[in-house]
Every structure is written in structure tokens, then in C-alpha cells.
N, CA, C and O atoms as CSV, one atom per row, in Angstrom:
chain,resi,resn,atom,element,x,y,z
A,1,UNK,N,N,168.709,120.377,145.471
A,1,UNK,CA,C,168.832,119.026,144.953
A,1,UNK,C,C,169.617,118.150,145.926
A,1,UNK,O,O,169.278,116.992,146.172
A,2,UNK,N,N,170.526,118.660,146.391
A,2,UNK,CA,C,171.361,118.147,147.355
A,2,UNK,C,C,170.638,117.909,148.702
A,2,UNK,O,O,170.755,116.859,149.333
A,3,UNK,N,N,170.155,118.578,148.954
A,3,UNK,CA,C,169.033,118.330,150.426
A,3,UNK,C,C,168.585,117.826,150.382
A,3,UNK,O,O,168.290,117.365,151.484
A,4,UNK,N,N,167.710,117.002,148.875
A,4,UNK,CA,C,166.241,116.317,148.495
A,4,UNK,C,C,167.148,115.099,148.503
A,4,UNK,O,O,166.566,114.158,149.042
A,5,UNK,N,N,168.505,114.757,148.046
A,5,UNK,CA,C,168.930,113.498,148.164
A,5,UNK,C,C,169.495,113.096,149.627
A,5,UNK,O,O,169.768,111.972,150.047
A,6,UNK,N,N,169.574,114.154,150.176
A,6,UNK,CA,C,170.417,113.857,151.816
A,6,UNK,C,C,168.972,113.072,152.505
A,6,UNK,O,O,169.123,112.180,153.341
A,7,UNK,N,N,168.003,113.377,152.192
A,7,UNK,CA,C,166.694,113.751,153.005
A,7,UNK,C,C,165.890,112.107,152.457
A,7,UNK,O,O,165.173,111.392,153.157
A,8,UNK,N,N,166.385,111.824,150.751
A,8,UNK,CA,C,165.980,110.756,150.679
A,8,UNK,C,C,166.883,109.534,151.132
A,8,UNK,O,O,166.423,108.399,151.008
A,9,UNK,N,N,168.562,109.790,151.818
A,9,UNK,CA,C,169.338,108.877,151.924
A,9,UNK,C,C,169.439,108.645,152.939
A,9,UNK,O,O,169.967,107.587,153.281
A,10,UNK,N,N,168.784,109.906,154.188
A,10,UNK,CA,C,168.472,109.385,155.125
A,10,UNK,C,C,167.163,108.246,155.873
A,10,UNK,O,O,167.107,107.519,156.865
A,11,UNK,N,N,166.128,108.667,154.596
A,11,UNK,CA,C,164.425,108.314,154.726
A,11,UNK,C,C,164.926,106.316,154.808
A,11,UNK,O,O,164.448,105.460,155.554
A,12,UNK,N,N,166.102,106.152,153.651
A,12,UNK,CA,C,166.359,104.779,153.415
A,12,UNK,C,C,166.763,103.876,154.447
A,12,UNK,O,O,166.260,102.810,154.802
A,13,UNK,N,N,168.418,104.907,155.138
A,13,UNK,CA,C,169.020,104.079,156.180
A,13,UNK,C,C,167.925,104.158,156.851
A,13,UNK,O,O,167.685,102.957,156.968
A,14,UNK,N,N,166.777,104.881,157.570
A,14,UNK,CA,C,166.159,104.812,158.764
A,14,UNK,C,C,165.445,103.597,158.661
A,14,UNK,O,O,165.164,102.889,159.628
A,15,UNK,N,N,165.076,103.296,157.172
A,15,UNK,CA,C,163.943,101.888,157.188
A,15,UNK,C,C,164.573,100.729,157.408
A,15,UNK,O,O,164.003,99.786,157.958
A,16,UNK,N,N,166.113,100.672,156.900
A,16,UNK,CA,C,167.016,99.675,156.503
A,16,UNK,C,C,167.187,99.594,158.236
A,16,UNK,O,O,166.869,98.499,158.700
A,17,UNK,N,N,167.613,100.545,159.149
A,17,UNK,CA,C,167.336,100.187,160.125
A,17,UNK,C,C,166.290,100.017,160.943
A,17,UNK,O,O,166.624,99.239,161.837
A,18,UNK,N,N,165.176,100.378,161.063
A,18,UNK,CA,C,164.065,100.080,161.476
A,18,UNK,C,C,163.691,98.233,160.699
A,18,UNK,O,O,162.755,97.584,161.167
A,19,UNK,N,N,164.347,97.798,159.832
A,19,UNK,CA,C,163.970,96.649,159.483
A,19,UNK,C,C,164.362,95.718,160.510
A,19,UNK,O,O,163.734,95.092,161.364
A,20,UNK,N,N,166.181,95.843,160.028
A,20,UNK,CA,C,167.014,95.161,160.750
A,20,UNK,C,C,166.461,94.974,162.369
A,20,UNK,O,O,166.515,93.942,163.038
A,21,UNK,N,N,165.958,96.204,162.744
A,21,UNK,CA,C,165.318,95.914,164.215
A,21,UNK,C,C,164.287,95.000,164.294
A,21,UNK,O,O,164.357,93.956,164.943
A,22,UNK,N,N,163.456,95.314,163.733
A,22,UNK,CA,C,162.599,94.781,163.321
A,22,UNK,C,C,162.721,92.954,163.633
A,22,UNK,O,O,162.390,92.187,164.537
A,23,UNK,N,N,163.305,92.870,162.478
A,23,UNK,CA,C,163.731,90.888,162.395
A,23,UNK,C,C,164.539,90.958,163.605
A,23,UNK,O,O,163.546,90.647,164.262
A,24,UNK,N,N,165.179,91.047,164.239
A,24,UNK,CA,C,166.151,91.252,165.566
A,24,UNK,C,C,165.049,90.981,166.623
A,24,UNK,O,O,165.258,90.077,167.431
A,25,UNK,N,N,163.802,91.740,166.692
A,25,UNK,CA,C,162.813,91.665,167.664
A,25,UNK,C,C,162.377,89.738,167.641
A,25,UNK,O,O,162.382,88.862,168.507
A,26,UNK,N,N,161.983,89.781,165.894
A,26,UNK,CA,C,161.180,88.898,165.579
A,26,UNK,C,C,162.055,87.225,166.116
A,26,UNK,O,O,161.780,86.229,166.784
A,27,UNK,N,N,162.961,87.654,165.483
A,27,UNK,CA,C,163.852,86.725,165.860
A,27,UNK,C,C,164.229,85.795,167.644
A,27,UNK,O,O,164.265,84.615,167.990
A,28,UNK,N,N,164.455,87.213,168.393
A,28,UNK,CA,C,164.300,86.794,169.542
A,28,UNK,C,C,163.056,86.725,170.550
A,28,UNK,O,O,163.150,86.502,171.756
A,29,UNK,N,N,161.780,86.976,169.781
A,29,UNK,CA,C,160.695,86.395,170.104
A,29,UNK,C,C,160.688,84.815,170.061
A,29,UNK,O,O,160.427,84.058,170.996
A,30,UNK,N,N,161.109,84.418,168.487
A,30,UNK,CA,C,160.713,83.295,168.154
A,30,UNK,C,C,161.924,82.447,169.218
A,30,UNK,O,O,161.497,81.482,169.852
A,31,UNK,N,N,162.652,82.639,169.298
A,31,UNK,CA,C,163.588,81.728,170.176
A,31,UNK,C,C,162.935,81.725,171.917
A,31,UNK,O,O,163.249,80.892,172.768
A,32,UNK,N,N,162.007,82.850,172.109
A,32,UNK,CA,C,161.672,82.871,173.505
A,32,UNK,C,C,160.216,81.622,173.552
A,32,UNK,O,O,159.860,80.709,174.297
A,33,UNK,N,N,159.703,82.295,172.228
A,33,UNK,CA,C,158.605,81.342,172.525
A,33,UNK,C,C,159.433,79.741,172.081
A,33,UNK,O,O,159.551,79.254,173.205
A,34,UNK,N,N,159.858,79.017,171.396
A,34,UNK,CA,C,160.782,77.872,171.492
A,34,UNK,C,C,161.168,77.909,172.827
A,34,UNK,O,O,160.363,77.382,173.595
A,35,UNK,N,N,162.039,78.319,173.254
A,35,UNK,CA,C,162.255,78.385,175.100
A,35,UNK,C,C,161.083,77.547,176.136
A,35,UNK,O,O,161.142,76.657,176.984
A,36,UNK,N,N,160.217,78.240,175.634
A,36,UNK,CA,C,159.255,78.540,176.747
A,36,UNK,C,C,157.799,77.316,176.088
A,36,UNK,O,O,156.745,77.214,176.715
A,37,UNK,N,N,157.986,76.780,175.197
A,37,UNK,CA,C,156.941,76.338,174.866
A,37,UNK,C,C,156.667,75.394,175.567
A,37,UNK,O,O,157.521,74.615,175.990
A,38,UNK,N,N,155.437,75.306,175.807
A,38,UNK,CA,C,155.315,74.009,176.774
A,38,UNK,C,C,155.084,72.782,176.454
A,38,UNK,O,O,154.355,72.294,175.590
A,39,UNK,N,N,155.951,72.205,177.432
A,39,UNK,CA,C,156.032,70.355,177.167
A,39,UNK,C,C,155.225,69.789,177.972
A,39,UNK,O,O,154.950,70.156,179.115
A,40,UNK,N,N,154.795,68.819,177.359
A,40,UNK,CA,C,153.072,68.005,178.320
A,40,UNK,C,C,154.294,67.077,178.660
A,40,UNK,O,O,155.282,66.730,178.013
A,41,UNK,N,N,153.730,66.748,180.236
A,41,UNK,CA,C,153.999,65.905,180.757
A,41,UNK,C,C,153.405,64.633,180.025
A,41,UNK,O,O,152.693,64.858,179.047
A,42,UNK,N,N,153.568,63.663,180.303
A,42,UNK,CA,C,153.380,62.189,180.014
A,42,UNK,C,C,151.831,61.606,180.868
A,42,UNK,O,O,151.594,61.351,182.048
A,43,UNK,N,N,150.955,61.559,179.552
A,43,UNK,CA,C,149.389,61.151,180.702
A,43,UNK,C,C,149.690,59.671,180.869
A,43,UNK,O,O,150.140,58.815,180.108
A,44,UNK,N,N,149.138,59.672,182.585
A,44,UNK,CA,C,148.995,57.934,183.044
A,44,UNK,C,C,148.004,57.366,181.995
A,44,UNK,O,O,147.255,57.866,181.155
A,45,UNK,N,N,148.321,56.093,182.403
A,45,UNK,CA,C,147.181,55.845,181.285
A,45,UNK,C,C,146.219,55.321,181.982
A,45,UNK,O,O,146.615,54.759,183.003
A,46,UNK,N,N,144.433,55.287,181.693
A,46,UNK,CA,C,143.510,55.299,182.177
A,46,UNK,C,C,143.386,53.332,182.223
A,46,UNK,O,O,143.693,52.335,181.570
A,47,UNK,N,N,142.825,53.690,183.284
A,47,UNK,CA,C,142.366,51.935,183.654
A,47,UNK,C,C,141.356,51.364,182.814
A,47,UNK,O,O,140.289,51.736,182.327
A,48,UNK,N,N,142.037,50.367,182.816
A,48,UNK,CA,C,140.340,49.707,181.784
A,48,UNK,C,C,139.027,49.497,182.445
A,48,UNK,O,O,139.045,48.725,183.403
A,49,UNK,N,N,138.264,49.859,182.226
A,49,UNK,CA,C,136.744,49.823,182.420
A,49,UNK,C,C,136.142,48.496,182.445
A,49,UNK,O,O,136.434,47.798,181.474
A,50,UNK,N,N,135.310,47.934,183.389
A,50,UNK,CA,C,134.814,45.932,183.266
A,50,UNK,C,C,133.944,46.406,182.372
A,50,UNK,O,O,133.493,47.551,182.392
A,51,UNK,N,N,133.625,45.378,181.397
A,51,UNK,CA,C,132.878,45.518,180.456
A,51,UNK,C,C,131.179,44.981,181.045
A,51,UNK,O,O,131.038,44.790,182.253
A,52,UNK,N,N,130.370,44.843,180.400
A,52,UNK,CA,C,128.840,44.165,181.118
A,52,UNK,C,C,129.438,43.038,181.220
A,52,UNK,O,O,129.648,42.970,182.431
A,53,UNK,N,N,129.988,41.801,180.600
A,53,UNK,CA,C,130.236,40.773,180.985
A,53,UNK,C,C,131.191,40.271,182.302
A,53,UNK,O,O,131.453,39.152,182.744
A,54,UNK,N,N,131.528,41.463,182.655
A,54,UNK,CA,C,132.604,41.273,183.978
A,54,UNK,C,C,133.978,41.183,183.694
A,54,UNK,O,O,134.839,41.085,184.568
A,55,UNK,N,N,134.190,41.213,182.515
A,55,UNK,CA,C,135.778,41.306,182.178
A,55,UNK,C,C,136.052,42.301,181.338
A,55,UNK,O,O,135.365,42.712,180.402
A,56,UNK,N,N,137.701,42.885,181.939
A,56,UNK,CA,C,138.270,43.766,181.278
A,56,UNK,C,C,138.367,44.359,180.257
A,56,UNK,O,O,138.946,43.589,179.491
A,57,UNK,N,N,138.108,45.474,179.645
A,57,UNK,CA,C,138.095,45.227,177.802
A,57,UNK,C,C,139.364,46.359,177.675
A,57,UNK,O,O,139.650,47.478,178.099
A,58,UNK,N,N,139.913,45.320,176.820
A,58,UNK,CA,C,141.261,45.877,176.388
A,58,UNK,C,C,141.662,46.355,175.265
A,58,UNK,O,O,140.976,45.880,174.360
A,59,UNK,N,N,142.659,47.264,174.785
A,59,UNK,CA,C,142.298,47.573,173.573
A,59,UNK,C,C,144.032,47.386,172.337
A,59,UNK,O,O,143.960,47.625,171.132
């Protein structure tokens, strides 16, 4: 009886730690990808096009 509870008190801490690792991983994933995410540069902005009438069309 005593073995069957050592055996289940160990089965627990191992998950309780395997969790904790777990979110620990997750965690410093999510801060790497935040890190690393990429920022768009700033697009030029495109020239206006002459319209058929010969002038600019603006918007």
C-alpha cells in the first residue's frame, strides 16, 4: 500500500513538473516570438497616375 502511494506521489510531482516546464517553455517562446516579430518598414507612397484627361487623380 505504501509503494502504490509512493509510486502515485511520485507519478503527480513528475506531471506538476513536467507542467511547470512546460508553461516555462511556452512562455519564453511567446516573449521570443514578441522579440522578433517583424516590423514593416513604412511604404513610400505610390505616385499618382495622369488620368486620360492629363491630370493627376488624387485621392
Amino acid at each position: 500500500m505504501l509503494k502504490r502511494l509512493a509510486l502515485i506521489g511520485g507519478a503527480v510531482a513528475g506531471i506538476v513538473v513536467l507542467r511547470k516546464k512546460a508553461k516555462q517553455q511556452q512562455a519564453e517562446q511567446d516573449l521570443w516570438t514578441q522579440a522578433t516579430d517583424d516590423v514593416h518598414a513604412p511604404v513610400p507612397p505610390v505616385p499618382p497616375t495622369p488620368s486620360a484627361n492629363g491630370s493627376s487623380a488624387t485621392a
